[in-house]
N, C-alpha and C positions, 0 to 999 in steps of 0.2 A: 223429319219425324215430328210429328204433333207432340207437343208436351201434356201430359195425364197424370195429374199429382196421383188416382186412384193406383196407377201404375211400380209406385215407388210405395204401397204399405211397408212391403219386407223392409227397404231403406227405412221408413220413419220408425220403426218397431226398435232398430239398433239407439235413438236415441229416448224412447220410453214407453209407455203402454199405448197398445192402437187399442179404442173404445169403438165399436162398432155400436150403434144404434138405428133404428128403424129407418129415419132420413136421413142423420149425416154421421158420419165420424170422427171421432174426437181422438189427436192426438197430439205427442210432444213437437211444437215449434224446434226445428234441428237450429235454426239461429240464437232466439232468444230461451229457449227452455218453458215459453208460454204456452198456452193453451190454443193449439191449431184445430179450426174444424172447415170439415171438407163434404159438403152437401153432397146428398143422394138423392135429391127429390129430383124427379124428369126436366123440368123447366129450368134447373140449374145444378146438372150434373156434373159432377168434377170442381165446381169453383170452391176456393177455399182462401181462407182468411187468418191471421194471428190476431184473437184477440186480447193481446198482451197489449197495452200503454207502453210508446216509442219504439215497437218492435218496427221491422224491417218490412218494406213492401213485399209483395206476390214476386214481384220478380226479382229481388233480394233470396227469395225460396226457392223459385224455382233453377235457378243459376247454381245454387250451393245444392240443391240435388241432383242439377244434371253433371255438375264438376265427379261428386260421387259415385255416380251408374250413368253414365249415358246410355246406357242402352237397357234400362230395368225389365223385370219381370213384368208380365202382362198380368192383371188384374186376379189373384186364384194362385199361380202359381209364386213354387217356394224356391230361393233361393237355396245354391249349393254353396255352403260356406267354404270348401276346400276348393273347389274350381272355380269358383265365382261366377258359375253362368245357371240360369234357369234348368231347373229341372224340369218343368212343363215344354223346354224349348228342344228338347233333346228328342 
Protein backbone atom coordinates (compact mmCIF):
# COMPACT_ATOMS: atom_id res chain seq x y z
CA UNK A 1 0.00 0.00 0.00
CA UNK A 2 1.32 3.42 -1.26
CA UNK A 3 1.78 5.84 1.71
CA UNK A 4 -0.81 9.11 1.22
CA UNK A 5 -0.27 11.64 4.07
CA UNK A 6 -3.71 13.17 2.23
CA UNK A 7 -5.14 9.90 3.52
CA UNK A 8 -4.64 10.32 7.29
CA UNK A 9 -6.43 14.06 7.71
CA UNK A 10 -8.95 12.42 10.24
CA UNK A 11 -5.57 11.01 11.97
CA UNK A 12 -3.76 14.44 11.88
CA UNK A 13 -7.05 16.36 13.17
CA UNK A 14 -6.85 14.15 16.73
CA UNK A 15 -3.61 15.96 17.10
CA UNK A 16 -4.80 19.78 16.18
CA UNK A 17 -6.68 21.99 13.59
CA UNK A 18 -6.35 20.56 9.76
CA UNK A 19 -6.24 24.19 7.74
CA UNK A 20 -7.49 23.53 4.37
CA UNK A 21 -6.34 26.16 1.90
CA UNK A 22 -6.68 26.50 -1.91
CA UNK A 23 -3.03 24.64 -2.68
CA UNK A 24 -1.94 23.07 0.59
CA UNK A 25 -2.94 22.25 4.04
CA UNK A 26 -1.74 23.22 6.91
CA UNK A 27 -1.58 21.16 10.03
CA UNK A 28 -0.35 20.06 13.57
CA UNK A 29 3.16 18.03 13.07
CA UNK A 30 1.84 14.64 15.24
CA UNK A 31 5.91 14.62 16.23
CA UNK A 32 7.02 17.86 17.12
CA UNK A 33 3.55 19.91 17.47
CA UNK A 34 5.08 22.19 14.50
CA UNK A 35 3.58 23.60 11.75
CA UNK A 36 2.93 20.58 8.83
CA UNK A 37 1.98 21.63 5.38
CA UNK A 38 0.97 19.10 2.72
CA UNK A 39 0.72 20.60 -0.84
CA UNK A 40 -2.35 20.33 -3.28
CA UNK A 41 -0.89 21.73 -6.29
CA UNK A 42 -0.90 18.79 -9.24
CA UNK A 43 2.94 18.87 -9.77
CA UNK A 44 3.32 18.09 -6.15
CA UNK A 45 0.42 16.41 -4.64
CA UNK A 46 0.66 14.80 -1.35
CA UNK A 47 4.38 15.90 -0.40
CA UNK A 48 4.52 17.43 2.73
CA UNK A 49 7.09 18.84 5.13
CA UNK A 50 7.51 20.03 9.09
CA UNK A 51 8.36 23.28 9.03
CA UNK A 52 9.43 23.51 12.60
CA UNK A 53 13.48 23.95 13.30
CA UNK A 54 14.99 20.32 14.37
CA UNK A 55 11.69 18.53 13.79
CA UNK A 56 11.83 14.99 12.56
CA UNK A 57 12.12 13.90 8.68
CA UNK A 58 9.07 12.81 6.35
CA UNK A 59 9.75 9.44 7.30
CA UNK A 60 10.01 10.07 10.96
CA UNK A 61 5.96 11.06 9.87
CA UNK A 62 5.21 8.97 8.16
CA UNK A 63 6.12 5.77 10.38
CA UNK A 64 4.45 7.47 13.49
CA UNK A 65 1.22 7.63 11.28
CA UNK A 66 1.28 4.50 9.78
CA UNK A 67 2.25 2.74 13.59
CA UNK A 68 -1.30 4.63 14.27
CA UNK A 69 -3.75 3.55 11.30
CA UNK A 70 -2.18 1.37 8.93
CA UNK A 71 -4.79 1.14 7.00
CA UNK A 72 -6.47 5.01 7.11
CA UNK A 73 -9.49 6.56 5.58
CA UNK A 74 -9.24 7.41 1.98
CA UNK A 75 -9.18 11.05 1.33
CA UNK A 76 -13.22 12.34 2.18
CA UNK A 77 -14.05 9.96 4.32
CA UNK A 78 -14.76 10.05 8.15
CA UNK A 79 -13.69 8.02 10.59
CA UNK A 80 -15.99 5.88 13.05
CA UNK A 81 -14.62 6.55 16.45
CA UNK A 82 -16.39 3.49 18.22
CA UNK A 83 -15.34 0.86 15.55
CA UNK A 84 -12.43 2.38 14.36
CA UNK A 85 -12.95 1.58 10.73
CA UNK A 86 -14.09 4.10 7.84
CA UNK A 87 -17.36 4.96 7.42
CA UNK A 88 -16.87 5.57 3.50
CA UNK A 89 -15.40 1.92 3.64
CA UNK A 90 -18.58 0.15 4.80
Amino acid sequence: MLFQILDYLPELEKYGKVIEKSSWIQATCPICKGKLKISKNPSKYGAYACYTDNCHTNNKIRNFLYKKRPFPCRMGGELDQEEGSCMSDR
